[in-house]
N, CA, C and O atoms as a printed pandas DataFrame, in Angstrom:
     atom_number atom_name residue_name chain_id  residue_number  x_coord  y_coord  z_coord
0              1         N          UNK        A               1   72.201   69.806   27.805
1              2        CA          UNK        A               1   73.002   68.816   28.500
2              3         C          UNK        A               1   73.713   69.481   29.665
3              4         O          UNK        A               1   74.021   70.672   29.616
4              5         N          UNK        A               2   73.936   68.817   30.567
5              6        CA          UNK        A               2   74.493   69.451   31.796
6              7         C          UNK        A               2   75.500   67.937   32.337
7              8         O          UNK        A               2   75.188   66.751   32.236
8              9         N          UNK        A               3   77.220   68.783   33.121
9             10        CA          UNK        A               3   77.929   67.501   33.448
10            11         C          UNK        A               3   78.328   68.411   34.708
11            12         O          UNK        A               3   77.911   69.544   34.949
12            13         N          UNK        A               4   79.019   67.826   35.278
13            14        CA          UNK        A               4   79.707   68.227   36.258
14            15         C          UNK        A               4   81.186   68.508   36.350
15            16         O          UNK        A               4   81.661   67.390   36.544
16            17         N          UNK        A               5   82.268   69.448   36.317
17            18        CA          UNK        A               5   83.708   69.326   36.298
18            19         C          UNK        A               5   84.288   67.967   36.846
19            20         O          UNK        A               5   84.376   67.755   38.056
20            21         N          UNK        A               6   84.623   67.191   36.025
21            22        CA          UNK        A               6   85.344   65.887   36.613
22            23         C          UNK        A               6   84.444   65.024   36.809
23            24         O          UNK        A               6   84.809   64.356   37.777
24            25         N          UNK        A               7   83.287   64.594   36.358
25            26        CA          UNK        A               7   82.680   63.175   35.788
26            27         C          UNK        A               7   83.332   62.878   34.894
27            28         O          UNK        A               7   83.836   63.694   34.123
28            29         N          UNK        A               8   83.487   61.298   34.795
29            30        CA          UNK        A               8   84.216   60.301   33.919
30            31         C          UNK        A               8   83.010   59.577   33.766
31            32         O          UNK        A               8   82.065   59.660   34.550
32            33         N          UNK        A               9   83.047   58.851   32.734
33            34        CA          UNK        A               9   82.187   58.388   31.774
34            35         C          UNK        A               9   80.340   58.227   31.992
35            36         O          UNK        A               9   79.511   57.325   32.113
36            37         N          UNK        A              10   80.392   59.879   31.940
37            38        CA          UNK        A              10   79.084   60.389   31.787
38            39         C          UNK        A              10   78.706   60.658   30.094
39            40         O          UNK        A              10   79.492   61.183   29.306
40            41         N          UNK        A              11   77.230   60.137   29.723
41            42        CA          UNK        A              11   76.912   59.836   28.350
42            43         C          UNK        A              11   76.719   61.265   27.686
43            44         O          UNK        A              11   75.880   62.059   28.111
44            45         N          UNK        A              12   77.388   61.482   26.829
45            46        CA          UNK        A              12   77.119   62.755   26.631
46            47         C          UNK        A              12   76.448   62.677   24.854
47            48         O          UNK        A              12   77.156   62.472   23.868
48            49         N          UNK        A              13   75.238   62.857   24.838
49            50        CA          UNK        A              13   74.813   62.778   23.403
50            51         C          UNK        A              13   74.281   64.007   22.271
51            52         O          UNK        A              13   73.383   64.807   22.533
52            53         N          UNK        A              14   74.902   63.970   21.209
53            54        CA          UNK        A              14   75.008   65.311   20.736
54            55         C          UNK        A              14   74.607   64.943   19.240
55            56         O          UNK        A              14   75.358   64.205   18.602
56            57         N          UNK        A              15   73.143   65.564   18.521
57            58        CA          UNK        A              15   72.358   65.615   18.068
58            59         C          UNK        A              15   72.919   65.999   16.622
59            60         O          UNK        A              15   73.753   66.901   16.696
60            61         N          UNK        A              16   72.664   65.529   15.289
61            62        CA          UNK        A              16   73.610   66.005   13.742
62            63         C          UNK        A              16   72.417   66.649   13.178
63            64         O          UNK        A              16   71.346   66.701   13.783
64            65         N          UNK        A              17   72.602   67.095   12.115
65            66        CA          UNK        A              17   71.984   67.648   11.243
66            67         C          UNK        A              17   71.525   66.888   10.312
67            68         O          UNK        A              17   70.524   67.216    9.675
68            69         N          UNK        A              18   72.104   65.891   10.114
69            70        CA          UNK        A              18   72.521   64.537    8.898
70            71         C          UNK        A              18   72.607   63.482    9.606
71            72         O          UNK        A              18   72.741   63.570   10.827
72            73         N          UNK        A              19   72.531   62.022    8.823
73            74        CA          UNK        A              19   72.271   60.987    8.929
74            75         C          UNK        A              19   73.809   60.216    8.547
75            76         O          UNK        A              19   74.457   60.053    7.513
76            77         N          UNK        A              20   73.994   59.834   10.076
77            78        CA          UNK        A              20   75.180   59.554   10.222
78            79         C          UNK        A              20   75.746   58.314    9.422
79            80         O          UNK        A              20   76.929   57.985    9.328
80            81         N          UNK        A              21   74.323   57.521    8.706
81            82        CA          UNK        A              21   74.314   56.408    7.964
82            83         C          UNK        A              21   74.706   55.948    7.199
83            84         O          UNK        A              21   75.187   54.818    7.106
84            85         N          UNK        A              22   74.484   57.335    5.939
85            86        CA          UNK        A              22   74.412   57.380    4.504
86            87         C          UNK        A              22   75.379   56.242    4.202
87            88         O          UNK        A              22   75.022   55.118    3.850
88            89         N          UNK        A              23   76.661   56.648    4.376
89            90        CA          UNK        A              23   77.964   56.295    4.136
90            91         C          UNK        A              23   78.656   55.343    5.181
91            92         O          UNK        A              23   78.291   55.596    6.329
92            93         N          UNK        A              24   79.511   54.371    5.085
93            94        CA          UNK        A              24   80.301   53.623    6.337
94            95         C          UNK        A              24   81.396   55.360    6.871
95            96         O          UNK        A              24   82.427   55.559    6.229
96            97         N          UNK        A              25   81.094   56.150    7.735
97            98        CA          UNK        A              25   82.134   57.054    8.658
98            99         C          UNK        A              25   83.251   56.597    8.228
99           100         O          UNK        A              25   83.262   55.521    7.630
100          101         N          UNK        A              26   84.319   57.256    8.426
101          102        CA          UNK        A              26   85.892   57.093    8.471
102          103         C          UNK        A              26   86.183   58.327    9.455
103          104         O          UNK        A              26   87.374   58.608    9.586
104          105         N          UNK        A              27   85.442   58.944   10.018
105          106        CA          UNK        A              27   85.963   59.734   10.853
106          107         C          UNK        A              27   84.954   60.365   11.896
107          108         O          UNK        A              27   84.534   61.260   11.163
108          109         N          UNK        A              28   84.400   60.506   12.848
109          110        CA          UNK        A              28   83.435   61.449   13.678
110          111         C          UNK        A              28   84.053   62.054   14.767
111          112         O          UNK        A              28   84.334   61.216   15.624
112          113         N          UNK        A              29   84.361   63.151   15.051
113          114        CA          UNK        A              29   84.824   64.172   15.828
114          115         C          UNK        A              29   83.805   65.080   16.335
115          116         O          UNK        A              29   82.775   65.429   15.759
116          117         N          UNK        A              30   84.407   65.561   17.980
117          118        CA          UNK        A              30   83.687   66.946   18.444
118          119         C          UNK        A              30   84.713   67.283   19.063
119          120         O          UNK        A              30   85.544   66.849   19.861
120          121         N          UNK        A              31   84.411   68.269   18.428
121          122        CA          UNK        A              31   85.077   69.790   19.288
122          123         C          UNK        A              31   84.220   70.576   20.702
123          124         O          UNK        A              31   83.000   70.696   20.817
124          125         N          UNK        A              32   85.080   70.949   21.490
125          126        CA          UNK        A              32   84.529   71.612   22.198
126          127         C          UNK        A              32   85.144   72.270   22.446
127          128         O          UNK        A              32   86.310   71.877   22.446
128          129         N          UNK        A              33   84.867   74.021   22.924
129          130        CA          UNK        A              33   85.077   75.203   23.303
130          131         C          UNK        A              33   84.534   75.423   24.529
131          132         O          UNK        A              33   83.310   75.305   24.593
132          133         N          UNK        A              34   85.216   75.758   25.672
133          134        CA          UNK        A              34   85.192   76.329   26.988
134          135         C          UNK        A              34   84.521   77.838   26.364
135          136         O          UNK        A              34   84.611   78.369   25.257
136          137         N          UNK        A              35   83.796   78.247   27.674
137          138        CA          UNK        A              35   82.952   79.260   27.911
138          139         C          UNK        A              35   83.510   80.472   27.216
139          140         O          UNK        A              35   83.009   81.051   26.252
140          141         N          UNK        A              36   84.753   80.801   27.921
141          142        CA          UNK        A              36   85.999   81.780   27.210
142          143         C          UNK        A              36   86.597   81.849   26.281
143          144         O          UNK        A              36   87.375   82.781   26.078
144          145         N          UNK        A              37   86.327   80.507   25.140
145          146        CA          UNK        A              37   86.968   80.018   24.290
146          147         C          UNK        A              37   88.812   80.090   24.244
147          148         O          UNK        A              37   89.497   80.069   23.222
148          149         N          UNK        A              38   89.254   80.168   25.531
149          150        CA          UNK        A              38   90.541   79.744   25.616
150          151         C          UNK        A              38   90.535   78.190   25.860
151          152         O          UNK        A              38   91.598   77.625   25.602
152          153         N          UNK        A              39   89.824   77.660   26.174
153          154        CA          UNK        A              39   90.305   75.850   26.050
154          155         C          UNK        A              39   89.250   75.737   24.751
155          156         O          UNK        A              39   88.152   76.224   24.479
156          157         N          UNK        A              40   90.473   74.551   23.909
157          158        CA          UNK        A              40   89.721   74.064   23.069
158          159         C          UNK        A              40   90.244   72.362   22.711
159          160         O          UNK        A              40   91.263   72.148   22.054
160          161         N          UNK        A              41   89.537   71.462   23.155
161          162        CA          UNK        A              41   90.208   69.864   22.533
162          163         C          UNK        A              41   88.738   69.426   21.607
163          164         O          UNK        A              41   87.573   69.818   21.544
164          165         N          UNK        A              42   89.761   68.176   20.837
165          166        CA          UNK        A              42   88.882   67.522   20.274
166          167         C          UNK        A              42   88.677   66.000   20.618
167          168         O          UNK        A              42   89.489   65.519   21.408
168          169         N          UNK        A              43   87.682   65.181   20.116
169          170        CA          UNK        A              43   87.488   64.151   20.854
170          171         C          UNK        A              43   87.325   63.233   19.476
171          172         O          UNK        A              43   86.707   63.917   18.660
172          173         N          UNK        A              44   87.619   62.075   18.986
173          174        CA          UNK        A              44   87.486   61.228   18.183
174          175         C          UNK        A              44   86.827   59.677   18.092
175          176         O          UNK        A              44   86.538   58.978   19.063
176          177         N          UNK        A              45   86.677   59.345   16.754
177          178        CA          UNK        A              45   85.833   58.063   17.282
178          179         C          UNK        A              45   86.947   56.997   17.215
179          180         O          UNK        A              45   86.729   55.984   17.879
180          181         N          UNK        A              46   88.356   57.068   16.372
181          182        CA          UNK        A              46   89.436   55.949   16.839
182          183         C          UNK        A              46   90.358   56.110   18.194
183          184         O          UNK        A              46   91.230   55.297   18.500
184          185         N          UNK        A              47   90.107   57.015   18.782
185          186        CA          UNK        A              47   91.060   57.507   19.889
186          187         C          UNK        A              47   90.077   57.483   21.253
187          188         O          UNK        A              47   90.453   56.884   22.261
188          189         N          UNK        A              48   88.635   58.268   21.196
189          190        CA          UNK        A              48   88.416   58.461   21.982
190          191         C          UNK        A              48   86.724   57.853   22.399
191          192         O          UNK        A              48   85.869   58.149   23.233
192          193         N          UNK        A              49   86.836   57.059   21.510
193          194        CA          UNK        A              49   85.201   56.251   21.146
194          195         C          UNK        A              49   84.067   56.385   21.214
195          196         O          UNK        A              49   83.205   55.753   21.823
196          197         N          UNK        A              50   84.003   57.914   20.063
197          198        CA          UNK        A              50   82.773   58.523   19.644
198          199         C          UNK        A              50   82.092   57.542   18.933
199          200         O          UNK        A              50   82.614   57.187   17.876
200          201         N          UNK        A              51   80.893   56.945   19.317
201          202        CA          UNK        A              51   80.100   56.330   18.177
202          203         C          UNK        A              51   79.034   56.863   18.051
203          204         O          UNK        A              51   78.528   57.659   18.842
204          205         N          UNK        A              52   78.551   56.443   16.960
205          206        CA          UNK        A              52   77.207   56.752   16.313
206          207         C          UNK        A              52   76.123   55.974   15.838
207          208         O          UNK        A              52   75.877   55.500   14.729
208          209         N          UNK        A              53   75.305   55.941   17.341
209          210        CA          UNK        A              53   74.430   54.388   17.425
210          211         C          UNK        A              53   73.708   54.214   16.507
211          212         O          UNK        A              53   73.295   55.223   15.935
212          213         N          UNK        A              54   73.350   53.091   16.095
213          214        CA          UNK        A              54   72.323   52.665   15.293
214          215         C          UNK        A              54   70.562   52.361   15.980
215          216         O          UNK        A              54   69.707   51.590   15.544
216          217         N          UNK        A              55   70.505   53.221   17.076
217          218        CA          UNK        A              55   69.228   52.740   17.921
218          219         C          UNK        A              55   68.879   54.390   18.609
219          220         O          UNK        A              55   69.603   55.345   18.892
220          221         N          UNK        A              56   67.728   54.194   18.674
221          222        CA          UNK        A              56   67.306   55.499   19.467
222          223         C          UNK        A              56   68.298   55.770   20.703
223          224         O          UNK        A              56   69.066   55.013   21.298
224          225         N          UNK        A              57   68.004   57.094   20.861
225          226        CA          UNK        A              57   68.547   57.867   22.224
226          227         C          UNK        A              57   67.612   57.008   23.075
227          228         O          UNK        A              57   66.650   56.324   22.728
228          229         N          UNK        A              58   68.324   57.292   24.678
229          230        CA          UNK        A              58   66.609   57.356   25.545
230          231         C          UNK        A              58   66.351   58.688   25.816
231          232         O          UNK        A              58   66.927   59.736   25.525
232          233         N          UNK        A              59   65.231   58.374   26.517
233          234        CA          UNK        A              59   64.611   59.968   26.396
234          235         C          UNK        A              59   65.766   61.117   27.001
235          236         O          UNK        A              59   66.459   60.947   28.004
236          237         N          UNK        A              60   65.771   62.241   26.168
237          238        CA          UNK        A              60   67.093   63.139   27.083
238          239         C          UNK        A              60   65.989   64.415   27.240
239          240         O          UNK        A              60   65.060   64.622   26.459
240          241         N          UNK        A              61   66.408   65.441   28.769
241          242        CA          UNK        A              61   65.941   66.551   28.975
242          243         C          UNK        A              61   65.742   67.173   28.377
243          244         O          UNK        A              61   66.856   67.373   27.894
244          245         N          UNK        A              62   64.752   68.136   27.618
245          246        CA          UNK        A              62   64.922   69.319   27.095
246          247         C          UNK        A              62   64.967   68.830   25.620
247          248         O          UNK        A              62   65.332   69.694   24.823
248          249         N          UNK        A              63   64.638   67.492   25.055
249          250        CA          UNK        A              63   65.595   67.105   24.003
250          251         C          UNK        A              63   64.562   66.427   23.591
251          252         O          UNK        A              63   63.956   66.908   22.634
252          253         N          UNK        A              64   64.026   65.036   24.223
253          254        CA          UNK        A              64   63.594   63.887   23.928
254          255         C          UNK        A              64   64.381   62.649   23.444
255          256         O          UNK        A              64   65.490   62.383   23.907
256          257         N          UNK        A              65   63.873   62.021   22.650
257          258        CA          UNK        A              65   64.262   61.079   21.827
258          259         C          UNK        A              65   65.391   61.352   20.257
259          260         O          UNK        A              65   64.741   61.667   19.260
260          261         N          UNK        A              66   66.307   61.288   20.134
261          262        CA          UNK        A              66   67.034   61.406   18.867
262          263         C          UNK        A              66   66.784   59.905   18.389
263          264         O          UNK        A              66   66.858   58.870   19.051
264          265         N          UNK        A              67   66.440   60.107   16.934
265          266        CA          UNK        A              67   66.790   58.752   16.390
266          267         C          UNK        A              67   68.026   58.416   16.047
267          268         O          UNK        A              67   69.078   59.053   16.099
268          269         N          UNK        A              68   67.708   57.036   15.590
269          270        CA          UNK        A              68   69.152   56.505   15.695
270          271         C          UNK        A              68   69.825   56.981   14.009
271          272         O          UNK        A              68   69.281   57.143   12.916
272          273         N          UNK        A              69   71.316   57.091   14.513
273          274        CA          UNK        A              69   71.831   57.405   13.206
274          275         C          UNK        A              69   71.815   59.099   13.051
275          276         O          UNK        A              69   72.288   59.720   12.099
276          277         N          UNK        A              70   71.069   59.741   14.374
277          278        CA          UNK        A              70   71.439   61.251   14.134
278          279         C          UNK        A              70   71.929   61.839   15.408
279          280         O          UNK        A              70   71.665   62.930   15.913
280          281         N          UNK        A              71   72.685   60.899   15.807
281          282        CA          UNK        A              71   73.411   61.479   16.750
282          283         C          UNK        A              71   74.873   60.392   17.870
283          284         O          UNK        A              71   74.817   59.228   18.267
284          285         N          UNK        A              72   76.061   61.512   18.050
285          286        CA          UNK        A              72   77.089   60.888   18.643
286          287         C          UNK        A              72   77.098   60.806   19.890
287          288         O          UNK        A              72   76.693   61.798   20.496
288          289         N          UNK        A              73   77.480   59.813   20.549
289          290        CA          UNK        A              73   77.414   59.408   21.684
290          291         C          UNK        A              73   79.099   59.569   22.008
291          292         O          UNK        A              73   79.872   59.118   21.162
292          293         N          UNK        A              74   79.572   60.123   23.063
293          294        CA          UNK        A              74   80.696   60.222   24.462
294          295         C          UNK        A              74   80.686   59.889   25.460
295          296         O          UNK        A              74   79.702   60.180   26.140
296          297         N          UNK        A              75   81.733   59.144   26.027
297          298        CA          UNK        A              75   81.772   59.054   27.575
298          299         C          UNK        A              75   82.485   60.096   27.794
299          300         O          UNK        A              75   83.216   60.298   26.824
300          301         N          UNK        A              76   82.631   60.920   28.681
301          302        CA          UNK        A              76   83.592   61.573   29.466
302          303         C          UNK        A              76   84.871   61.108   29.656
303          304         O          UNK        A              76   84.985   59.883   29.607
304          305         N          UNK        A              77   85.804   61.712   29.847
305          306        CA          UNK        A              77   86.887   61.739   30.355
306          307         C          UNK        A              77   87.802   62.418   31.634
307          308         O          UNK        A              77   88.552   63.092   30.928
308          309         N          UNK        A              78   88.105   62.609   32.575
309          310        CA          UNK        A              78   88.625   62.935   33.990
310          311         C          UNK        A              78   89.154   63.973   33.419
311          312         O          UNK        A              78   89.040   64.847   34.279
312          313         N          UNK        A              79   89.811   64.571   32.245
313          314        CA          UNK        A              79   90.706   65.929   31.545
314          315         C          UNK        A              79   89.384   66.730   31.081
315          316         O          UNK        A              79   89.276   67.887   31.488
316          317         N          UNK        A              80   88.408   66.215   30.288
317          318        CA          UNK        A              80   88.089   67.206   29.583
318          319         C          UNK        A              80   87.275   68.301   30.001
319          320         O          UNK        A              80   87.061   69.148   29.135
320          321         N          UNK        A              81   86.588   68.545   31.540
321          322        CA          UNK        A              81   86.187   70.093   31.488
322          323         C          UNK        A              81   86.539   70.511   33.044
323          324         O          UNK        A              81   86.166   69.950   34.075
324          325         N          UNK        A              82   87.318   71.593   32.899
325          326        CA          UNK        A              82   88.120   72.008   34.325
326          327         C          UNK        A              82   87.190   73.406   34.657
327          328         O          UNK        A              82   87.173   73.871   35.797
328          329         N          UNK        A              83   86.515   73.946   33.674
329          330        CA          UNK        A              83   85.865   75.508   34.152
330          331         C          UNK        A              83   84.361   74.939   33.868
331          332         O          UNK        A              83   83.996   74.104   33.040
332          333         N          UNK        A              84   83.722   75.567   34.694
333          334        CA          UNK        A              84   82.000   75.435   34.836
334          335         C          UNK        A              84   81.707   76.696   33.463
335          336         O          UNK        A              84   82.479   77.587   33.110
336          337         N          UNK        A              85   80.625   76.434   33.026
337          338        CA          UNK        A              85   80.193   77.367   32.334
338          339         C          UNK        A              85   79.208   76.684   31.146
339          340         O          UNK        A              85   78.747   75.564   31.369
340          341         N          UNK        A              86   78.963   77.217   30.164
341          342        CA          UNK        A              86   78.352   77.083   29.080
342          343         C          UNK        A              86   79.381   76.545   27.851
343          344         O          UNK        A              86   79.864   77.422   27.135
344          345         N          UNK        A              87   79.648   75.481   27.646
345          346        CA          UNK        A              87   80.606   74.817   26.375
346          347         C          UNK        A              87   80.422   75.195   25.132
347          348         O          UNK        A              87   79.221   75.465   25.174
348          349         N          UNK        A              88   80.756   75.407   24.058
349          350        CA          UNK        A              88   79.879   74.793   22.747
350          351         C          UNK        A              88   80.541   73.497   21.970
351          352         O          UNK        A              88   81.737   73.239   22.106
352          353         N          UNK        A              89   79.891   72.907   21.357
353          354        CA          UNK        A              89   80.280   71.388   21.167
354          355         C          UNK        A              89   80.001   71.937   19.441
355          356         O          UNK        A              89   79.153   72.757   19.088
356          357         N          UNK        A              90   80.905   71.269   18.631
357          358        CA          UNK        A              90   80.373   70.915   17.053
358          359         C          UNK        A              90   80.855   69.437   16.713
359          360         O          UNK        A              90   81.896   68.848   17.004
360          361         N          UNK        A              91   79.797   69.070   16.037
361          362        CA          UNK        A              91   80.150   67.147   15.780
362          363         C          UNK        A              91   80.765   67.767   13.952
363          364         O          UNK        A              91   80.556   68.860   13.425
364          365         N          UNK        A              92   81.457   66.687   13.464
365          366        CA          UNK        A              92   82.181   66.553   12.287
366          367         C          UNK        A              92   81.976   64.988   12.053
367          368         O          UNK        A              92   82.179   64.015   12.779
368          369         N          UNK        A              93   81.390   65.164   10.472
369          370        CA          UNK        A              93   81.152   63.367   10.027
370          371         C          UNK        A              93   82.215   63.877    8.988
371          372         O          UNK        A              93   82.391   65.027    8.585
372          373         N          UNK        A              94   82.807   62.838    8.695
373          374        CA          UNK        A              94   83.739   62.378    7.057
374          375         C          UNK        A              94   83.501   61.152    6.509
375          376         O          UNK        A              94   83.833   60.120    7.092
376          377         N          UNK        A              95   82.948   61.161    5.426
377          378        CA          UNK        A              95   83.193   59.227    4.700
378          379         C          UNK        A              95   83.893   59.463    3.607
379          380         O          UNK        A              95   84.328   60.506    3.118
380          381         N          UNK        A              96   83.952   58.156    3.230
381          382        CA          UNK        A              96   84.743   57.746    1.913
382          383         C          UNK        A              96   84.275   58.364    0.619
383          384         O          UNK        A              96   85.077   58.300   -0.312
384          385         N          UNK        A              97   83.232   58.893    0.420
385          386        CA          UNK        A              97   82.639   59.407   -0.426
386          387         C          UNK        A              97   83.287   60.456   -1.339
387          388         O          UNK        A              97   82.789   60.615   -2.454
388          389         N          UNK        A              98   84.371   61.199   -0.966
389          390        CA          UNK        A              98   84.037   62.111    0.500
390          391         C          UNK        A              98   83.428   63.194    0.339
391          392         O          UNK        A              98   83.448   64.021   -0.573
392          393         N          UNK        A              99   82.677   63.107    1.649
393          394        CA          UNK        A              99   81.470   63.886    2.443
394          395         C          UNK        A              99   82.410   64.363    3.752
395          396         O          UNK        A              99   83.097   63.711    4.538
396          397         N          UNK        A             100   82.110   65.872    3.621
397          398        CA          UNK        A             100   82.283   66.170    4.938
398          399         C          UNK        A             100   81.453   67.217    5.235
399          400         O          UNK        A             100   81.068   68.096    4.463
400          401         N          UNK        A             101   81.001   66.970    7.291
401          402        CA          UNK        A             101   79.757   67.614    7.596
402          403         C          UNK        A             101   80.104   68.069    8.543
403          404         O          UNK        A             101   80.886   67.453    9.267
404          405         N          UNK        A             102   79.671   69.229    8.844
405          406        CA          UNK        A             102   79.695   69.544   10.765
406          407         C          UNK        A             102   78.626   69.766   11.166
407          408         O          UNK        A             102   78.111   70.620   10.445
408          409         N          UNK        A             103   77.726   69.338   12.259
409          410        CA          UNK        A             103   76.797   69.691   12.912
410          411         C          UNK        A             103   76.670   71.031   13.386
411          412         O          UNK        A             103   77.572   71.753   13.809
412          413         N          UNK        A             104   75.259   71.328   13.253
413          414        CA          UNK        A             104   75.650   72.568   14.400
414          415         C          UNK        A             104   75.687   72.473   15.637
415          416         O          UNK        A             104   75.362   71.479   16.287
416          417         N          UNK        A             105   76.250   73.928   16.223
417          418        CA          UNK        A             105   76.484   74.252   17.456
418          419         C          UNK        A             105   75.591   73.647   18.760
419          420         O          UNK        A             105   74.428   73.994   18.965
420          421         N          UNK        A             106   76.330   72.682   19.609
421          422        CA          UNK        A             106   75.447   72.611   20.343
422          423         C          UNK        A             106   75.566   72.896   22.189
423          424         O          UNK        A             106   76.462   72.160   22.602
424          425         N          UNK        A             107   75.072   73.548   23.111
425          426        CA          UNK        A             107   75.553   74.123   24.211
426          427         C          UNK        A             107   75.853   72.834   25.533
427          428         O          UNK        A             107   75.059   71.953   25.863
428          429         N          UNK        A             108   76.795   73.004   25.921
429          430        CA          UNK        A             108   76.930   71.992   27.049
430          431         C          UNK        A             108   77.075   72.759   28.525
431          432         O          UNK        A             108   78.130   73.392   28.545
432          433         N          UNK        A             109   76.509   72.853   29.452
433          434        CA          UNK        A             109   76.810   73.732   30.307
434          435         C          UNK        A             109   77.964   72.165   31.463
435          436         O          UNK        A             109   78.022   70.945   31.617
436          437         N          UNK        A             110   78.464   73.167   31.821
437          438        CA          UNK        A             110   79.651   72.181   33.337
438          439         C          UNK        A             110   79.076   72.939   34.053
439          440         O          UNK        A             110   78.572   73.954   33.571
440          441         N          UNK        A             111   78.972   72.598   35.680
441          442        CA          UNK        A             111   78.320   73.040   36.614
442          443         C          UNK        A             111   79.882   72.530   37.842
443          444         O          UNK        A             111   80.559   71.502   37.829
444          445         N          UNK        A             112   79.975   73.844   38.821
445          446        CA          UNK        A             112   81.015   73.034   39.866
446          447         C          UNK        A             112   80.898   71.423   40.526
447          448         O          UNK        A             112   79.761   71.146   40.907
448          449         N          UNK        A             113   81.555   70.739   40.638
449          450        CA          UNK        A             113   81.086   69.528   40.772
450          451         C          UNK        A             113   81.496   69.908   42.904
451          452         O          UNK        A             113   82.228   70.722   43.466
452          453         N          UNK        A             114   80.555   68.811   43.414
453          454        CA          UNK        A             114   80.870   68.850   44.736
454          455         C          UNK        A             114   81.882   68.934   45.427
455          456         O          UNK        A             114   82.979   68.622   44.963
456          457         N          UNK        A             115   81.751   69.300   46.474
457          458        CA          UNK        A             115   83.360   69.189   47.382
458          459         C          UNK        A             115   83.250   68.180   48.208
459          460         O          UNK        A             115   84.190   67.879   48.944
């Protein structure tokens, strides 16, 4: 995946290990880590409206198709990446069950955005 410093609601889709289905969620989170791992926020699905579609990806670079149910979808936000570099992202499912999961690691590069 590749964004630019300061795109706002660019789709950012990030791939689970698990089937986001099983269970009705009560919680889906990602974390992300700056290059340096001195910035670190998290992003939520009641705060910041991570969902987790029920329908295929469309096709993504490098990636293809994710089916539906294995993976979280983000818009961007104008705060969240101020340094270009290589990110790492981890998704977190929780249900009622309770089940709790983290995806693995997945790389986001930021690129300088234009002047």
């Amino acid at each position: 995946m590749t964004i630019k410093i300061g795109e706002v609601g660019k789709s950012l889709y990030v791939g689970t290990s698990f089937d986001l289905n099983d269970a009705p969620f009560t919680v889906l989170k990602l974390k992300f880590t700056s290059p340096d791992g001195t910035i670190t926020f998290e992003r939520t699905d009641t705060v910041d409206g991570i969902t987790a579609p029920a329908v295929d990806s469309p096709s993504l670079p490098n990636v293809g198709v994710l089916p539906a149910n294995t993976y979280m979808l983000y818009l961007t936000q104008a705060a969240d990446f101020t340094v270009a570099g290589d990110w790492t992202v981890c998704s977190e499912y929780q249900d009622a069950a309770p089940s709790l999961f983290f995806g693995d690691d997945t790389t986001l590069t930021v690129e300088e955005a234009c002047d």
